[in-house]
C-alpha positions as CSV (number, residue, x, y, z in Angstrom):
1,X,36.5,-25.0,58.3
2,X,34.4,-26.8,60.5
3,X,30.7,-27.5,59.8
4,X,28.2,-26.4,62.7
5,X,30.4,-26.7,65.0
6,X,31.7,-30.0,64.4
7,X,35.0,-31.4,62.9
8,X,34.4,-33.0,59.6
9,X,37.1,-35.7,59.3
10,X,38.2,-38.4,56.2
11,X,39.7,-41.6,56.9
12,X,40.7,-44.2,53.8
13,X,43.7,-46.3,53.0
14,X,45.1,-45.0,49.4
15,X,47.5,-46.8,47.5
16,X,50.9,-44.9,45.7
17,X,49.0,-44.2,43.0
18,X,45.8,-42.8,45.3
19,X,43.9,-45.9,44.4
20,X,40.9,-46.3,46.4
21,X,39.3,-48.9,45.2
22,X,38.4,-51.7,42.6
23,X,35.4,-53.4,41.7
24,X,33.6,-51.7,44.4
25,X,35.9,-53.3,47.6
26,X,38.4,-52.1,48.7
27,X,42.0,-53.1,46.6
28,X,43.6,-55.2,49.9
29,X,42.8,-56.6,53.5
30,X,44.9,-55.2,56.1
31,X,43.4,-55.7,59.7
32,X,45.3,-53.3,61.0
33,X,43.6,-50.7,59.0
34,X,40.6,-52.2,59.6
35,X,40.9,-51.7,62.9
36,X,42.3,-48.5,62.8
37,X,39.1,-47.4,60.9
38,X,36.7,-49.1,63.5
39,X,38.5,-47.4,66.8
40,X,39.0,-43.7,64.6
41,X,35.2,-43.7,63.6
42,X,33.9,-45.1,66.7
43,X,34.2,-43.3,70.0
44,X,32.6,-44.6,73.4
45,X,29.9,-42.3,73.7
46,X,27.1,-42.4,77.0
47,X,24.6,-42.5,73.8
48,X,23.6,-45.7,71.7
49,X,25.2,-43.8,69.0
50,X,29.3,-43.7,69.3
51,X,30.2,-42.6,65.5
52,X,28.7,-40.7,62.4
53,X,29.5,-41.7,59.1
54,X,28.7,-40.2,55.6
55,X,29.3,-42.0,52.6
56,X,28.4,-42.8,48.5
57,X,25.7,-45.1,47.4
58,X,28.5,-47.4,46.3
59,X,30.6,-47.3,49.7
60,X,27.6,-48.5,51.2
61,X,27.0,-51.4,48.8
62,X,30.4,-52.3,49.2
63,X,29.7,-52.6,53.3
64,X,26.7,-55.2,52.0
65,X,24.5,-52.4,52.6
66,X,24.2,-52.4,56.4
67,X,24.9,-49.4,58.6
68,X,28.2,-50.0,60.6
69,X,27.6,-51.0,64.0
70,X,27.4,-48.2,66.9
71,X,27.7,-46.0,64.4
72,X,25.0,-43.9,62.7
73,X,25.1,-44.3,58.3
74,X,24.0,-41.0,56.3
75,X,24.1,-42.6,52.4
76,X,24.3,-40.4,49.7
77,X,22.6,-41.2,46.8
78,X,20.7,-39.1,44.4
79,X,17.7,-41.8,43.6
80,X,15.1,-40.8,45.1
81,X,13.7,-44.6,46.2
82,X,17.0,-45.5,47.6
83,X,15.8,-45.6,51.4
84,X,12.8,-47.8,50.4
85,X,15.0,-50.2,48.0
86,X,17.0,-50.8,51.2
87,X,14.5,-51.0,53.7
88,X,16.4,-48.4,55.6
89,X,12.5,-46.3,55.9
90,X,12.4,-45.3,60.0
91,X,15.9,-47.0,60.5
92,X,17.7,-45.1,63.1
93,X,20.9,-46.1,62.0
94,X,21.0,-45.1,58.3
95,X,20.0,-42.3,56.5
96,X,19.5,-41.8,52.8
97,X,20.6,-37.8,51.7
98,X,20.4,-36.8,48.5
99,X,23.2,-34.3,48.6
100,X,26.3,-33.6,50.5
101,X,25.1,-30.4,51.9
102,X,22.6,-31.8,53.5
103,X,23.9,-35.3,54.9
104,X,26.2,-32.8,56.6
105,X,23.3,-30.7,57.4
106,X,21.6,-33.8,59.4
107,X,25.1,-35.0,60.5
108,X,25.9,-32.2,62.3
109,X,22.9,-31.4,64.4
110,X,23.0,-35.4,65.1
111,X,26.5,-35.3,66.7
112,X,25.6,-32.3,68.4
113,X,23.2,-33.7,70.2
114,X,25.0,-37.3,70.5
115,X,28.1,-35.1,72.4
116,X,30.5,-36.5,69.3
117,X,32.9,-33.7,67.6
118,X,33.7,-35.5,64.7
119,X,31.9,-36.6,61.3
120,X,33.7,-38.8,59.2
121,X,33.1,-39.0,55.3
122,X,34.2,-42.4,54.4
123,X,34.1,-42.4,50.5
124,X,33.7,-42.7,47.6
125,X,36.0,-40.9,45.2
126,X,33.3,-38.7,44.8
127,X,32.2,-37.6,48.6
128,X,35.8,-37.8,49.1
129,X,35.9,-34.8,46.6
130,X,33.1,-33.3,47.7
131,X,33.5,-32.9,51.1
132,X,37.1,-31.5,50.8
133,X,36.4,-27.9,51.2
134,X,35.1,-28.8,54.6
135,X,37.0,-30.8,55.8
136,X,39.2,-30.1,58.3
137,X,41.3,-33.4,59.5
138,X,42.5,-36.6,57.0
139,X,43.3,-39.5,58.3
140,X,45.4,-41.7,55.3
141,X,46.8,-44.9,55.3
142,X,49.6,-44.7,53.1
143,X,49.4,-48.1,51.3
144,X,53.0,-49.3,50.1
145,X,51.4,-50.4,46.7
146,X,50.5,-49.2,43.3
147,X,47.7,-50.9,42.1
148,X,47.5,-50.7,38.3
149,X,43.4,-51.8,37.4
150,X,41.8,-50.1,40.5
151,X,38.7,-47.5,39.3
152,X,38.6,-45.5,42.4
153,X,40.8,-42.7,43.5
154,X,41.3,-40.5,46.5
155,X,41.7,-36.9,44.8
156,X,45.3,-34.7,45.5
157,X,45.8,-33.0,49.0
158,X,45.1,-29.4,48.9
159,X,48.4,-27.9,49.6
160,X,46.6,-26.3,53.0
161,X,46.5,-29.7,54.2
162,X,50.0,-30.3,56.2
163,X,51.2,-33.7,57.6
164,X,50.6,-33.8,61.6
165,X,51.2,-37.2,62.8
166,X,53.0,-40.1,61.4
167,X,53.2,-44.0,62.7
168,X,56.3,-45.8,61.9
169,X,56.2,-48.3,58.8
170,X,54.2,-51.2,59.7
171,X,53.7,-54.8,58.1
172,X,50.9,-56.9,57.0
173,X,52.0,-60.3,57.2
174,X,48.5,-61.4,55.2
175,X,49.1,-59.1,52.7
176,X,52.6,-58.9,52.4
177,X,52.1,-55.0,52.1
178,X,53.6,-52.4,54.0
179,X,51.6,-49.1,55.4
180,X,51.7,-46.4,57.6
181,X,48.9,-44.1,59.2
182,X,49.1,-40.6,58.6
183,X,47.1,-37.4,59.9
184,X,47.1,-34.4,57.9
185,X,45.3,-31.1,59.2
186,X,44.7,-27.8,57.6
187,X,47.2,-25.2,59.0
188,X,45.5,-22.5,61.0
């Protein structure tokens, strides 16, 4: 299910309920997820570039609208002055796509040439939705939590999708919540 060549993965944190998000940030702070999100979406690479990221409009706004470090930013969003609202014109590390299709498009040939095998679509509800039928890996933290007012959601698992790694039960002392990571792959 691969695209070019390349492995087109998802990584977010989802509460009980599949809440994504509310108001635009995400519905918690766990560093560990943090973290997990940083070393899963950045690999070192020989290149300046060490990750590949596609995402929403939103997503990005949410980040403050700057492209993740070491990692190269292809934004989604279908106005068509986005890139120059931004100042991200001639930026190397963000690109503005108008479409899915072709944010993969550009993705693709981008990690093929920076030696990475993996794409990651980091949100919205939408991309998240989207970029399903080609994805081929999720990476899920299972957020202990239902959150009742959130206004983003990750959408259900295609049954295709089978769980194939699991990390114990783990605690946020900050947030009080627990969480686990979990990676679910499309059975060949």
């Amino acid at each position: 299910m691969s695209y070019a060549n390349t492995e087109v993965a998802q990584i977010v944190a989802i509460s009980s309920n599949r809440c994504i998000g509310k108001d635009n940030e995400l519905p918690w702070h766990i560093s560990a997820d943090l973290q997990h999100f940083k070393s899963m979406t950045t690999k070192p690479n020989d290149g300046a570039i060490q990750g590949i990221v596609i995402m929403g409009r939103k997503t990005f706004e949410s980040m403050g609208s700057k492209p993740l470090p070491k990692r190269v930013s292809f934004i989604i969003s279908t106005q068509v002055d986005y890139a120059e609202q931004k100042g991200l014109v001639g930026s190397e590390k963000a690109y503005v796509m108008h479409n899915l299709d072709d944010a993969l498009t550009q993705a693709a040939s981008l990690a093929h040439g920076a030696h990475l095998d993996t794409i990651w679509v980091i949100g919205g509800e939408r991309v998240f939705s989207d970029a399903l039928m080609y994805t081929d890996r999720i990476e899920l933290t299972h957020v202990d939590t239902e959150i009742t007012d959130g206004d983003a959601f990750y959408p259900e698992l295609p049954s295709e999708f089978e769980i194939a790694e699991e990390s114990e039960q783990m605690h946020d002392d900050k947030s009080a919540l627990d969480f686990r990571f979990v990676t679910y792959k499309v059975e060949a």
